[in-house]
N, C-alpha and C positions, 0 to 999 in steps of 0.2 A: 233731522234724521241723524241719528248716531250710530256711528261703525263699532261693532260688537267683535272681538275675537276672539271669545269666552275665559274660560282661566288661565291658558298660555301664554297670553297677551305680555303682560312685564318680562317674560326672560326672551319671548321673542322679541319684542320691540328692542331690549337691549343687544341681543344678537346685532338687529339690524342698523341702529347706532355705531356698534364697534364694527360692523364692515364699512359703513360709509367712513367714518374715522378715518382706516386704514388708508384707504381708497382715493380720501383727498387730502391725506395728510402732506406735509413736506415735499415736493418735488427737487430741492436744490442738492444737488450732488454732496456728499463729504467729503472735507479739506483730506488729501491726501494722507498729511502728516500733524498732528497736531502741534498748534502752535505755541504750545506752552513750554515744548522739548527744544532743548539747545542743537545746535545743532555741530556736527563733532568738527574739528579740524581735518580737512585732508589729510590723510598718508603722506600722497608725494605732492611735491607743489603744483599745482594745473600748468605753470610758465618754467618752463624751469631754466634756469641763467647760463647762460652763452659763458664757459670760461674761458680765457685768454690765456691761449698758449702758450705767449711766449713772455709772458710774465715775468719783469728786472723785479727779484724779491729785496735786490739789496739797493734797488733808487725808486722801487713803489711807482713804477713807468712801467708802459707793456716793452717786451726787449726790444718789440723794431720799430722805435721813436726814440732808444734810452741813448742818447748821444755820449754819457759818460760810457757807455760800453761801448758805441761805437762812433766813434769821432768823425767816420766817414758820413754820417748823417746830419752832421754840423753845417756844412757850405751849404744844404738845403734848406734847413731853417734861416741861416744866416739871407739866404736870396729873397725868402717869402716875406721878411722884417720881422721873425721870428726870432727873437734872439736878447736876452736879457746880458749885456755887456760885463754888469758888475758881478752876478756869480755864474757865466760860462755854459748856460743851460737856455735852452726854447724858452722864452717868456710864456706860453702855456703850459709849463713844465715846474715855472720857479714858484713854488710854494714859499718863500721868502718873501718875494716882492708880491705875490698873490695866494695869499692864506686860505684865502676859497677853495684855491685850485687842489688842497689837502683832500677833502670829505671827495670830491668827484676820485681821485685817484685808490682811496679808501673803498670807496662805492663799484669800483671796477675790480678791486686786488680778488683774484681767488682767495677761496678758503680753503683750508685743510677738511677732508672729511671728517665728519663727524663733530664738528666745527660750529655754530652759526655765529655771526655777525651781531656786536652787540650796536643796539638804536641811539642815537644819539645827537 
């Protein structure tokens, strides 16, 4: 027995194709943003850096640990065994005898606005 739906038959059947199509096509949501676009730089930075106020510009130390400006802060490191003998400074402080301790003080110094920090 064969089902007859006279001349109509090919543009309905097609009709009824492109609804079922539609119908069960893709369910998975679209990516927000496509992934082929870069994505920009922030504005302003998300963290933005805690400056240090009292910042020795001229011994690259924050000022209230800078024992060359204040000598009153000497006899406390001197107590903790803090204290580099041969050039007169906190041995956390002496970039001479600890070269390392450069880039850390480097890494804390403010910058000027308008400024950034070159990587290194």
């Amino acid at each position: 027995m064969s089902l007859s739906l006279g001349s109509k038959s090919p543009p309905f059947a097609l009709l009824i194709v492109a609804a079922l199509c539609v119908a069960c096509g893709d369910k998975t949501p679209a990516p927000a943003h496509s992934t082929s676009e870069t994505p920009k730089p922030a504005a302003v930075p998300l963290v933005q850096k805690t400056l240090i106020a009292d910042w020795c510009p001229e011994h690259g130390v924050p000022e209230s640990v800078c024992t060359r400006c204040n000598d009153e802060l000497v006899a406390g490191f001197q107590a903790k065994g803090d204290w580099c003998k041969a050039h007169s400074l906190p041995e956390t402080q002496c970039v001479t005898c600890h070269p390392e301790l450069k880039a850390k003080f480097e890494a804390l110094a403010p910058t000027p606005a308008g400024e950034s920090k070159r990587g290194g």
